[in-house]
C-alpha positions as CSV (number, residue, x, y, z in Angstrom):
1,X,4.9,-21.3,-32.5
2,X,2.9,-23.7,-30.9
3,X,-1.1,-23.8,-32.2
4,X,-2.2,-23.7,-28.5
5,X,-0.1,-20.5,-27.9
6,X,-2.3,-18.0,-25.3
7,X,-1.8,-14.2,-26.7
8,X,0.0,-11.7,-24.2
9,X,-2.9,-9.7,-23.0
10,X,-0.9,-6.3,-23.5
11,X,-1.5,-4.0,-20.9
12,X,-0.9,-0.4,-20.7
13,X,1.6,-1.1,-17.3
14,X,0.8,2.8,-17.0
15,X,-2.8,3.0,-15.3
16,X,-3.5,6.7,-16.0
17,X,-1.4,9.9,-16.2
18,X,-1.9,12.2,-13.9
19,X,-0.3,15.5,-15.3
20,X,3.2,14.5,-15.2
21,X,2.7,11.5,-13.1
22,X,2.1,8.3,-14.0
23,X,0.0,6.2,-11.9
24,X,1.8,2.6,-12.3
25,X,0.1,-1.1,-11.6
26,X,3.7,-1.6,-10.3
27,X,3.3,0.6,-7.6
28,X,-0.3,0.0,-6.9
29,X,0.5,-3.3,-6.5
30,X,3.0,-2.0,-3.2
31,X,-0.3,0.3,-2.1
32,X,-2.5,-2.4,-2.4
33,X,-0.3,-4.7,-0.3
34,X,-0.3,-2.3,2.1
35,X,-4.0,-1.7,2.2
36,X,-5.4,-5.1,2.0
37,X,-2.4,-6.1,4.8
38,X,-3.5,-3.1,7.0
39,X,-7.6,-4.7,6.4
40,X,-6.5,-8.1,7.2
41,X,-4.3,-7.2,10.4
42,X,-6.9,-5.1,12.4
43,X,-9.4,-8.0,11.7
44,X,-6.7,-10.8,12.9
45,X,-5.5,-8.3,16.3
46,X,-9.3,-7.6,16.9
47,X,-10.7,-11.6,17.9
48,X,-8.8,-12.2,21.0
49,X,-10.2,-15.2,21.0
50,X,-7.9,-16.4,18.0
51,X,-4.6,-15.4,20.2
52,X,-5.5,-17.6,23.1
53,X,-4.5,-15.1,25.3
54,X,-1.7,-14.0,23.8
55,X,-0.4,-10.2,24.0
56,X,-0.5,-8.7,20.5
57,X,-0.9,-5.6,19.1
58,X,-3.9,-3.1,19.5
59,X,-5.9,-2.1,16.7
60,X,-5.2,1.3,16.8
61,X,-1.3,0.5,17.3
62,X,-2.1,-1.1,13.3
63,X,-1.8,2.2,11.5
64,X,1.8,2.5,13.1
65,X,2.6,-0.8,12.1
66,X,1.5,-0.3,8.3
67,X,3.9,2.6,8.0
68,X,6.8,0.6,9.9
69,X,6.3,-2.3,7.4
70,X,6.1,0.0,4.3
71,X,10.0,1.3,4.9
72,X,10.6,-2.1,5.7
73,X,9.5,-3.4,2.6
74,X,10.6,-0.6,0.1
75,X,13.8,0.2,1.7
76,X,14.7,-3.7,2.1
77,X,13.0,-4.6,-0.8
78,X,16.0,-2.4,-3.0
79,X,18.5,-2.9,-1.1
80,X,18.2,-6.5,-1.3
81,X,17.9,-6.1,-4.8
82,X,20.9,-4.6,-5.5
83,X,23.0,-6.9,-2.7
84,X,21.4,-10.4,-4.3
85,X,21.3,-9.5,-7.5
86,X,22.9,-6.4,-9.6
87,X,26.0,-4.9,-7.3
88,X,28.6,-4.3,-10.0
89,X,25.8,-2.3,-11.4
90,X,24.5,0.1,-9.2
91,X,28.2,0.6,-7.9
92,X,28.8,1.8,-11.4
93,X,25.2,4.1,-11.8
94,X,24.7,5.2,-8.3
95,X,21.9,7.1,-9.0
96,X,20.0,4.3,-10.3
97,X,19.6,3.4,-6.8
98,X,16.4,5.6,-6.7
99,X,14.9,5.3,-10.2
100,X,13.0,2.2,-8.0
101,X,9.9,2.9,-10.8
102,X,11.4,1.0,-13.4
103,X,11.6,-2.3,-10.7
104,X,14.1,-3.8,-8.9
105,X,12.8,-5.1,-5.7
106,X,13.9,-8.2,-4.1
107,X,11.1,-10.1,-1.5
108,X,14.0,-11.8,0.3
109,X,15.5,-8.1,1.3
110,X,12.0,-6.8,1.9
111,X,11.6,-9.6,3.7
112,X,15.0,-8.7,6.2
113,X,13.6,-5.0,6.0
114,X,10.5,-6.3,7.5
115,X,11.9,-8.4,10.2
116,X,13.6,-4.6,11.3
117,X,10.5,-2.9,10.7
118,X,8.5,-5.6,13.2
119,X,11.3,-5.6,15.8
120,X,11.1,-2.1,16.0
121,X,7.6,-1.8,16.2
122,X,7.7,-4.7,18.7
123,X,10.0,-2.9,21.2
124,X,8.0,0.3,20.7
125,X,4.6,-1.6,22.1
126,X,6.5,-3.6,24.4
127,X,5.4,-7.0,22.5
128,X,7.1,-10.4,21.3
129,X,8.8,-10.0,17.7
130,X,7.2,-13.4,17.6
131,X,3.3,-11.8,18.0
132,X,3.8,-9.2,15.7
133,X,5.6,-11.6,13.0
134,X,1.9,-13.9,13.6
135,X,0.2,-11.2,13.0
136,X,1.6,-10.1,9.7
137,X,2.4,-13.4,8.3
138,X,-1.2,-14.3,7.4
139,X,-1.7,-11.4,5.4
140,X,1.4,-10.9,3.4
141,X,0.2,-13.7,0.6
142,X,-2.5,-11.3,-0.2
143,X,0.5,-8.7,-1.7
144,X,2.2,-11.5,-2.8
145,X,-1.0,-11.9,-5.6
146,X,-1.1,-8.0,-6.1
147,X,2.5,-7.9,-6.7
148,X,3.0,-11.2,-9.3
149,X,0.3,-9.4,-10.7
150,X,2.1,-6.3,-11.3
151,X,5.2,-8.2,-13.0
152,X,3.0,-9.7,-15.1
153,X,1.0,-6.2,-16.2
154,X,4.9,-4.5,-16.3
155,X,5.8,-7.2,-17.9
156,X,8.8,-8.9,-15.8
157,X,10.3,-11.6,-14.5
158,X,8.9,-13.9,-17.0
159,X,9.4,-17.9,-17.1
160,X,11.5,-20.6,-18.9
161,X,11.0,-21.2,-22.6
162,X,8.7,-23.7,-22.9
163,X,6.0,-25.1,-25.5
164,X,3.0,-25.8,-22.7
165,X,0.0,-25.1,-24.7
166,X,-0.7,-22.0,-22.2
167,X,2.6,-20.4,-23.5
168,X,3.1,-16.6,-23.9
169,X,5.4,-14.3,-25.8
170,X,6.2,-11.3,-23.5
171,X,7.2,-8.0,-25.3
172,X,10.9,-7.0,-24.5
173,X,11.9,-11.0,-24.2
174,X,13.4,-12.7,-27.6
175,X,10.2,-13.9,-28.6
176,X,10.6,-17.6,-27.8
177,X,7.0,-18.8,-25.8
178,X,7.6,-18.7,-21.7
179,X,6.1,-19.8,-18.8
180,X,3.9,-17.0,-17.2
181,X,5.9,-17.9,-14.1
182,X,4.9,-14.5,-12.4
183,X,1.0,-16.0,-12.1
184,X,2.8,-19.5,-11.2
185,X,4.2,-17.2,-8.3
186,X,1.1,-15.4,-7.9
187,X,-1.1,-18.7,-7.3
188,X,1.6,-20.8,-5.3
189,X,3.4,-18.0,-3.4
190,X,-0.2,-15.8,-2.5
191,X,-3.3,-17.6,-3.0
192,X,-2.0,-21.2,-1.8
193,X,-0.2,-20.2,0.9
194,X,-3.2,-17.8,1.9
195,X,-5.5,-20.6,2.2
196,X,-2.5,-22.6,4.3
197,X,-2.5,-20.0,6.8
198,X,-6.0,-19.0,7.0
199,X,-6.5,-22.3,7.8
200,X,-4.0,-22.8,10.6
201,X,-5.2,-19.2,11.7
202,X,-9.2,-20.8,12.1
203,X,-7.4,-24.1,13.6
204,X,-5.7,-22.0,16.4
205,X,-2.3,-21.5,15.1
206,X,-2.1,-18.0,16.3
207,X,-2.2,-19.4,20.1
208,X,1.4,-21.1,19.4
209,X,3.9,-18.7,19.7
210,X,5.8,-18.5,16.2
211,X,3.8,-21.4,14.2
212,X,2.1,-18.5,12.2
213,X,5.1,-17.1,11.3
214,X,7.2,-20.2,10.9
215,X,4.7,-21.8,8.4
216,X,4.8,-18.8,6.2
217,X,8.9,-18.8,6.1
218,X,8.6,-22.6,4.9
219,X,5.5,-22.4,2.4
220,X,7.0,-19.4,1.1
221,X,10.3,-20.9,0.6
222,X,9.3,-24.1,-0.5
223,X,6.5,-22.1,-3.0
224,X,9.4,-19.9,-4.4
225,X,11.7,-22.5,-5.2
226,X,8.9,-24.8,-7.1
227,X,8.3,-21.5,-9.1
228,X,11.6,-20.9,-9.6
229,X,12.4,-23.9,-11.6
230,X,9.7,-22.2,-14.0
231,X,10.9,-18.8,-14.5
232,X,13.8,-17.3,-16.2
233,X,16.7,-16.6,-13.9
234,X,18.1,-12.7,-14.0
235,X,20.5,-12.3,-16.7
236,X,23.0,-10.7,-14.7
237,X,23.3,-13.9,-12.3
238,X,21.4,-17.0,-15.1
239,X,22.2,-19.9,-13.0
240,X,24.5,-20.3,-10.2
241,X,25.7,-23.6,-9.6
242,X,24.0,-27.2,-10.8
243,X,20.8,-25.2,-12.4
244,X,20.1,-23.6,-8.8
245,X,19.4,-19.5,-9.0
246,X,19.4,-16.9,-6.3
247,X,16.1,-17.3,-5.6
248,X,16.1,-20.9,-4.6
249,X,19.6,-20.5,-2.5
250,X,17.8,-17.2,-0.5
251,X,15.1,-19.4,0.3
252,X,16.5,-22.2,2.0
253,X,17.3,-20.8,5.1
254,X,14.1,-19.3,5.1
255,X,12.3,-22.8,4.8
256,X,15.0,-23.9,8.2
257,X,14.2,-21.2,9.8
258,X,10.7,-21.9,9.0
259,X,11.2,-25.3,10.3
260,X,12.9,-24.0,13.2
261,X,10.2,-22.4,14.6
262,X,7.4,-24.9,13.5
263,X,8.9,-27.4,15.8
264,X,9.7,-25.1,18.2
265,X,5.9,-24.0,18.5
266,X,4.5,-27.2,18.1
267,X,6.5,-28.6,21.2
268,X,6.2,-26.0,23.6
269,X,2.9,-26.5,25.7
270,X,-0.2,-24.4,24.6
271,X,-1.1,-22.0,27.0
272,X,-5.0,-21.6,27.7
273,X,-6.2,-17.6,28.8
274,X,-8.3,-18.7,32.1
275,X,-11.4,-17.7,31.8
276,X,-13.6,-16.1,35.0
């Protein structure tokens, strides 16, 4: 054991019982997510002067959009996870499909459920996709921290072995010293990439059409695959091909895409609301 090792500050991943219902960090993780995103996006859709006079959604159509993005992310979210990463599985326990308490969530396929959830939204308010994705793409990072969080309260999805004098031994793993990879996720994935787009937000990013959204896709894909070469791949899947994992081969279209729409914002003209 190396002398530097950090202690696994074991916590109860149950917050309180109520009766016969347990109140999980997991899932207030999801609620905060939720919360903090429904906060961020009225304060983002309420100075127009950030969109440049862009059409984007009201602040009263954001309640509507909070519960669109919460099937999104739950429904896509499993269903990603079971797609990516455990089929033979959950063909062979159906009913595991719903026991979604004990984890089993998959940001890439909450990610697709999202992208449904905004379009529909979109079409419902008569907007751009591309003004609702802005819109929400500044404040997803901040569930991105609540969440890492949560996997590293449950604990799950912990790192590489590794003998870095901030080591940890997580309980369920086989006792070798890992990477807390789910707080390497937590800074690089959320509070980074936070600070990337708050900034681009204050610089006048939202008055490009899709640069918002297009940053995110590539931080977030280029975040997730640094952290991934830190944390322990799924057992069903370890490593797929020259040491890559899911993870890092669901992200690389993202960053294109990401790319995609970076250039494509950056060389249409920026149009200027006239002003009386």
């Amino acid at each position: 054991m190396p002398p530097l090792l950090i202690a696994y500050p074991a916590i109860d991943p149950v917050l309180v019982n109520l009766g016969p219902l347990p109140i999980r960090w997991y899932a207030l993780g999801y609620i905060g997510a939720l919360l903090f995103g429904w906060i961020g996006a009225r304060a983002l859709t309420a100075r127009d002067h950030l969109w440049g006079g862009r059409a984007h959604a009201s602040i009263l159509s954001i309640d509507d959009l909070v519960v669109y993005m919460a099937g999104g992310i739950i429904l896509g979210g499993r269903i990603g996870y079971i797609l990516f990463y455990n089929l033979p599985y959950y063909l062979a326990n159906p009913l595991e499909v719903l026991v979604v308490w004990k984890g089993g969530m998959a940001f890439h396929g909450g990610l697709l459920g999202s992208v449904i959830a905004m379009s529909l939204f979109a079409r419902r308010q008569k907007l751009p996709v591309l003004s609702v994705s802005d819109l929400v793409s500044p404040v997803v990072p901040i569930g991105i921290v609540l969440v890492r969080v949560a996997n590293f309260v449950k604990p799950e999805l912990w790192g590489r072995p590794t003998d870095v004098p901030w080591a940890m031994i997580f309980p369920g793993s086989d006792g070798q010293p890992r990477h807390p990879s789910q707080l390497y996720e937590a800074g690089l994935e959320g509070v980074v990439l936070l600070i990337l787009l708050a900034l681009a937000v204050r610089l006048g990013g939202l008055k490009r059409e899709g640069l918002i959204t297009g940053l995110f896709c590539a931080g977030y894909g280029v975040a997730r695959i640094a952290s991934e070469f830190f944390r322990e791949p799924d057992p069903q899947l370890g490593f797929l091909f020259g040491g890559a994992t899911m993870g890092m081969l669901l992200s690389v279209p993202l960053i294109l895409f990401g790319l995609f729409l970076l250039i494509r914002a950056i060389r249409r003209p920026l149009v200027v609301a006239a002003t009386a």
